[in-house]
N, C-alpha and C positions, 0 to 999 in steps of 0.2 A: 425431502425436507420442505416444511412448509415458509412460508414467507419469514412472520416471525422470527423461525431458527436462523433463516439466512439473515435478518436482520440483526439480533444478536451476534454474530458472528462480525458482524462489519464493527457492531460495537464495543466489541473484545477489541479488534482490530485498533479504532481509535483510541483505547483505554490506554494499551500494549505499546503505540508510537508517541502518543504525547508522555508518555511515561519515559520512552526510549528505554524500554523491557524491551530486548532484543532476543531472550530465549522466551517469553510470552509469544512473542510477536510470531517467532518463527514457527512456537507449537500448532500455527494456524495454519499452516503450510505443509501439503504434499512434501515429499521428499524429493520428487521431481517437478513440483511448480515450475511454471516458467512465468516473468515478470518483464513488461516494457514498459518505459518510460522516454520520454523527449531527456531529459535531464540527464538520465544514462548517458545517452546518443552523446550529448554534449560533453560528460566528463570523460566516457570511456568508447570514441569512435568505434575501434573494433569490434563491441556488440552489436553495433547496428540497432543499438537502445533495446536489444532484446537478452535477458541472464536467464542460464536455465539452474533448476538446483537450488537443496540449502544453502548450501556452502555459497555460489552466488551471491543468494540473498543474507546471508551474515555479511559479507565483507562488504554489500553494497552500503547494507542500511547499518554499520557499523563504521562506516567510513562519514557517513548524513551525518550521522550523532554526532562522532566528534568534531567535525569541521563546521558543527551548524547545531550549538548545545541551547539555544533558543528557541528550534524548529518545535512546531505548534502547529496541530492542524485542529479549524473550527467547523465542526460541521453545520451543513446549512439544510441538508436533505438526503433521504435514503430512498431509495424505492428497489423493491425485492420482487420477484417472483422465485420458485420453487428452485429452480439453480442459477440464478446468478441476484447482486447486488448491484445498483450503480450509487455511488457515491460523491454525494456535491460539496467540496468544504472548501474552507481558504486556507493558504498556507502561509503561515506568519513566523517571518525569521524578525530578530532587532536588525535595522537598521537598512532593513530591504523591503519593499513594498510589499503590501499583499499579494498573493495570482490565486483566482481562481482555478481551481482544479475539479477533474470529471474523472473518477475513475472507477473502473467495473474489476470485481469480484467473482471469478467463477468458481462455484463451490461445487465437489462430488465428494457422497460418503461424508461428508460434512468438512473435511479441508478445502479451504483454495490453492487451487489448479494452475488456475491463470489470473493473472493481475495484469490492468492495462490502462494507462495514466492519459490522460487530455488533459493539455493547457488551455486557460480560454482566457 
């Protein structure tokens, strides 16, 4: 895939979660994706902030939605190459500050594979 198409993809991506389309979201996803997150780590210790799996990622980012139905991500920057994405945006809940977020996209065959979230 060229830059572009990975770009796109990250786009789908943001369209898909500020929308909180959860079967959009997930159509972006390998079946076997694997996804880490600080935040994970935080709600659910025994991943070790790391979920492998659809089914994972439904119940993680299905669980975001509803405890957090003002969650809003604004992007600030993308930069691609041929298989992966890194993703610069802020993440805006009501009544919680913004955080800065970094997170990369690893795409093959045109799903992503692996996802991997920085706080800053």
């Amino acid at each position: 895939m060229n830059e572009n198409e990975i770009k796109n993809i990250a786009k789908l991506w943001f369209k898909a979660f500020n929308e909180h389309d959860l079967e959009n979201l997930l159509a972006l996803y390998d079946d076997n994706a694997e996804h880490f997150s600080p935040k994970l780590k935080i709600r659910n210790p025994e991943t070790e902030g790391l979920i492998k799996g659809k089914a994972a990622l439904r119940n993680w980012w299905k669980d975001c939605f509803e405890r957090l139905p003002s969650l809003h991500y604004e992007v600030q920057k993308l930069t691609a190459d041929s298989e992966q994405v890194f993703m610069e945006y802020l993440r805006k809940v009501d009544g919680e500050e913004e955080m800065k977020i970094g997170e990369v996209l690893e795409i093959k065959n045109g799903k992503i594979v692996f996802s991997r979230v920085y706080h800053g």
